[in-house]
C-alpha positions as CSV (number, residue, x, y, z in Angstrom):
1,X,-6.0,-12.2,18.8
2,X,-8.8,-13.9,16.9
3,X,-9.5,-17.8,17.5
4,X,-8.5,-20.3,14.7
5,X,-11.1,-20.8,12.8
6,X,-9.0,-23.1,10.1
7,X,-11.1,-24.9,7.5
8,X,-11.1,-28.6,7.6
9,X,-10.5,-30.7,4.9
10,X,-13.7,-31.7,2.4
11,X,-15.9,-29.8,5.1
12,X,-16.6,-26.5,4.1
13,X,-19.8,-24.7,4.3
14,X,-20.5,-24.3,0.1
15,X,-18.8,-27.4,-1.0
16,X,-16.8,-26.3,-4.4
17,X,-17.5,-29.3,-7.2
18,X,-14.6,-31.0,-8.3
19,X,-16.0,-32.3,-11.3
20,X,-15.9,-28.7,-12.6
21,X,-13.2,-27.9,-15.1
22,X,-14.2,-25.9,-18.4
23,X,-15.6,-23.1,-16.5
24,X,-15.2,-18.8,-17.5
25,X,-13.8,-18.3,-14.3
26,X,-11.3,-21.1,-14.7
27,X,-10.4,-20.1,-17.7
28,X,-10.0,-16.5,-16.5
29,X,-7.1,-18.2,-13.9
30,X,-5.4,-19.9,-16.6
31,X,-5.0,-16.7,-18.8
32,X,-3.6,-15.2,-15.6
33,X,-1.0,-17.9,-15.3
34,X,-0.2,-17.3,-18.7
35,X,0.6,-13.4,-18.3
36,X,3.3,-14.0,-15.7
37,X,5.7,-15.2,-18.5
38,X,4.4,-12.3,-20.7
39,X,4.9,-9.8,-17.8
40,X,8.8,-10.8,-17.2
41,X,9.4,-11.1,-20.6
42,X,7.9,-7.2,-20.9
43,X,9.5,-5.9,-18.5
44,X,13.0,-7.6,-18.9
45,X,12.9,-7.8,-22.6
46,X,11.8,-4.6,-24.3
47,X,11.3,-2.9,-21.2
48,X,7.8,-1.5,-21.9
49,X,6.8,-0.9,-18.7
50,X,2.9,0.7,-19.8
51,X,2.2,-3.1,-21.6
52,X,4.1,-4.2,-18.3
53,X,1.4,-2.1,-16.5
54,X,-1.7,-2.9,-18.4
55,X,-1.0,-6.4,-17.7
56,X,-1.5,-6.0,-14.1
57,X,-4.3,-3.9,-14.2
58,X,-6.3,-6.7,-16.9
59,X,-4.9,-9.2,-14.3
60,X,-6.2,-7.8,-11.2
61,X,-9.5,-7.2,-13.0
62,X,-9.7,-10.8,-13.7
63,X,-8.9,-11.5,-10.4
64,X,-12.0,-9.6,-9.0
65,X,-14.6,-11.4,-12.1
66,X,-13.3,-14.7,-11.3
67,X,-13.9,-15.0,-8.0
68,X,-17.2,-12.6,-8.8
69,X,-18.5,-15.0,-11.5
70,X,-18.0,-18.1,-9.6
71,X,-20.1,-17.1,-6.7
72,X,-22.7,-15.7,-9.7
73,X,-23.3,-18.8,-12.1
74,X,-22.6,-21.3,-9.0
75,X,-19.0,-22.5,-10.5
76,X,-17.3,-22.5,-7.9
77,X,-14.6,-25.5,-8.2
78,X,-11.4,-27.1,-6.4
79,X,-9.4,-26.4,-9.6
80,X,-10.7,-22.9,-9.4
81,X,-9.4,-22.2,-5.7
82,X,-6.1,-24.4,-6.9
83,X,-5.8,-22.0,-9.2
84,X,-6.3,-18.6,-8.0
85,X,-3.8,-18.4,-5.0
86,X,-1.0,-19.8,-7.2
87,X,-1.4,-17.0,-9.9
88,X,-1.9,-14.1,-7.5
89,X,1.8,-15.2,-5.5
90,X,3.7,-16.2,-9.1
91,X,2.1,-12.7,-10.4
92,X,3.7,-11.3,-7.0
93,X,7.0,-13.4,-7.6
94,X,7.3,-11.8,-11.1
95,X,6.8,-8.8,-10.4
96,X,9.8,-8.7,-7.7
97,X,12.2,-10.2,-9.5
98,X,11.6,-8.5,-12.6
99,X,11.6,-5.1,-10.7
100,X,15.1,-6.3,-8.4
101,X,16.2,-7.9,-11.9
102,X,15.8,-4.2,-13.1
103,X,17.5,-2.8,-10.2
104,X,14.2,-0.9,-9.5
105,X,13.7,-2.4,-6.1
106,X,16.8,-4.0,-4.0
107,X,17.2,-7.8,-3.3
108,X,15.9,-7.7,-0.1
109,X,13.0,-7.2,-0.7
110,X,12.8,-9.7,-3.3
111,X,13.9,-12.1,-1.2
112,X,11.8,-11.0,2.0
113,X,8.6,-11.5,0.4
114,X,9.0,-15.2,-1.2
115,X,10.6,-16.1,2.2
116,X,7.4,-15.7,3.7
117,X,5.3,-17.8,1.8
118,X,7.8,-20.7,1.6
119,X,7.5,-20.7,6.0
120,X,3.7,-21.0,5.7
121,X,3.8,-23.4,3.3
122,X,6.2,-25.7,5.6
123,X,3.2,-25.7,7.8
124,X,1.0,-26.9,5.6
125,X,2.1,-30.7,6.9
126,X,1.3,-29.8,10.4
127,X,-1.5,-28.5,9.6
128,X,-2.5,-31.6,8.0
129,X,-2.0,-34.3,10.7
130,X,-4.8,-32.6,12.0
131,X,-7.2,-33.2,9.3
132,X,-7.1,-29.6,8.1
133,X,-5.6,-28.0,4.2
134,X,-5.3,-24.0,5.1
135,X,-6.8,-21.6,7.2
136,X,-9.1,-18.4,6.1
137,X,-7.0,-15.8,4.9
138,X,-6.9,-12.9,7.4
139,X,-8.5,-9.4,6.6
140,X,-4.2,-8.4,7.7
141,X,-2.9,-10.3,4.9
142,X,-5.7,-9.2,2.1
143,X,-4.6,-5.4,3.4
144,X,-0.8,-6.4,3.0
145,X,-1.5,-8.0,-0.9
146,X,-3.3,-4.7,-1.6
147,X,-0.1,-2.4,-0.6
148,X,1.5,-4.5,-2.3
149,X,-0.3,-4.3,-5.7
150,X,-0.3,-0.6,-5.8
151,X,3.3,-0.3,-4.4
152,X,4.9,-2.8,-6.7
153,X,3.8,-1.3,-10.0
154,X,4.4,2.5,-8.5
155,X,7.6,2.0,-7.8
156,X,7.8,0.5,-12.0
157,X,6.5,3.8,-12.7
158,X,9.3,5.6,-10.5
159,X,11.7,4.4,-12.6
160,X,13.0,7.7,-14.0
161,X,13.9,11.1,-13.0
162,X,10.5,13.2,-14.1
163,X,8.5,15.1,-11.7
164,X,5.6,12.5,-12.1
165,X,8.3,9.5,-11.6
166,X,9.6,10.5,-8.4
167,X,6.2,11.4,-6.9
168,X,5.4,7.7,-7.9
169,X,8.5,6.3,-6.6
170,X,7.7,8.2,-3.0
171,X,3.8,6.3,-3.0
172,X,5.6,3.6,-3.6
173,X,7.8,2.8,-1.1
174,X,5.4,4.3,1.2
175,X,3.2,1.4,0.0
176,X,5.9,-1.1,0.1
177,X,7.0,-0.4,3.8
178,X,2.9,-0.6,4.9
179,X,3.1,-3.9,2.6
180,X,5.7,-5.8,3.7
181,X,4.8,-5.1,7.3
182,X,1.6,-6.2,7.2
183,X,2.6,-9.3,5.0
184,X,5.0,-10.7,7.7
185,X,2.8,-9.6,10.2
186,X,-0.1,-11.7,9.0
187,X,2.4,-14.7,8.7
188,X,2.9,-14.5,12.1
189,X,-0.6,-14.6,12.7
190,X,-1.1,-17.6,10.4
191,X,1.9,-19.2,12.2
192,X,0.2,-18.7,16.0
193,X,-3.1,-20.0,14.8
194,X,-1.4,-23.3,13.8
195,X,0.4,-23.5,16.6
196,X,-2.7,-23.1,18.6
197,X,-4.4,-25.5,16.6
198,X,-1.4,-28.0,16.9
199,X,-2.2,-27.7,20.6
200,X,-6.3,-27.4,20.6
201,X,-6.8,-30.0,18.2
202,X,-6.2,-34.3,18.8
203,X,-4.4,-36.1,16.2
204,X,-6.1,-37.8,12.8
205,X,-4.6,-41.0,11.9
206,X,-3.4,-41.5,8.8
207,X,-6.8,-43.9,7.9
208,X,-9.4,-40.8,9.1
């Protein structure tokens, strides 16, 4: 298993700025944030899943140029990595419920996948009486967010009883099953690195 290589607090290797706020790729985040409403509201309301769809599609492509443009025009920012990781998990919250809320997927899995993130994030405080905010995502948990992204809106093309619907639906859960496994596998993963930082790594005071 790979050594914890978690990322201390104010001392990473290209500082972002955090007096950078009116930036494109900032703004790209926020109009992410604002789709999630407009996704449920699609897919729950009128049910038209191929607006439902396109969303995901225009968000994931703003999720690439965001990150893209930042490291391009040197606007990298602490709002900006605030705000990306919160829209890609409420984009994958949405799209759960609205799917489980649809009866498309079961509850399980709606359940499964949130679950996951709220355990990491109680480790967050541990991880800070050691002077540390998060560790590097692992290359196991980008794989797992991937499935995820092509089986989640699959399986929202599955939905139906055509030829091309249940070939979807079939990609999909094959997708899901890799996804899910490798997203609670690379919360374990996270997990042990903390606890082998908790044991590695003295103390900070409440002062340092």
């Amino acid at each position: 298993m790979s050594s914890v290589t978690a990322r201390p607090t104010g001392e990473t290797p290209a500082r972002p700025r955090s007096d950078l706020v009116w930036t494109v790729p900032n703004l790209l985040s926020a109009l992410r944030l604002l789709g999630v409403p407009l996704f449920l509201w699609l897919v729950l309301g009128p049910e038209a899943d191929g607006w439902a769809l396109a969303l995901l599609v225009l968000s994931g492509i703003t999720d690439w140029l965001d990150g893209f443009l930042a490291r391009r025009w040197n606007q990298s920012s602490v709002l900006g990595q605030l705000l990306d990781p919160i829209a890609d998990r409420l984009y994958l919250l949405a799209v759960v419920v609205g799917l489980a809320l649809r009866d498309v997927i079961p509850w399980w899995i709606a359940v499964l996948l949130p679950l996951r993130d709220l355990l990491l994030w109680g480790l967050v405080p541990l991880l800070r009486t050691r002077g540390y905010s998060s560790l590097p995502v692992h290359f196991i948990g980008k794989a797992a967010t991937f499935c995820l992204l092509y089986a989640l809106p699959l399986l929202l093309l599955g939905d139906g009883d055509s030829s091309a619907a249940v070939l979807a639906r079939v990609f999909g859960w094959a997708f899901a099953g890799w996804g899910i496994g490798l997203y609670w596998w690379a919360g374990v993963l996270y997990a042990w690195q903390v606890r082998r930082l908790l044991v590695t790594t003295p103390r900070r005071s409440a002062r340092a």
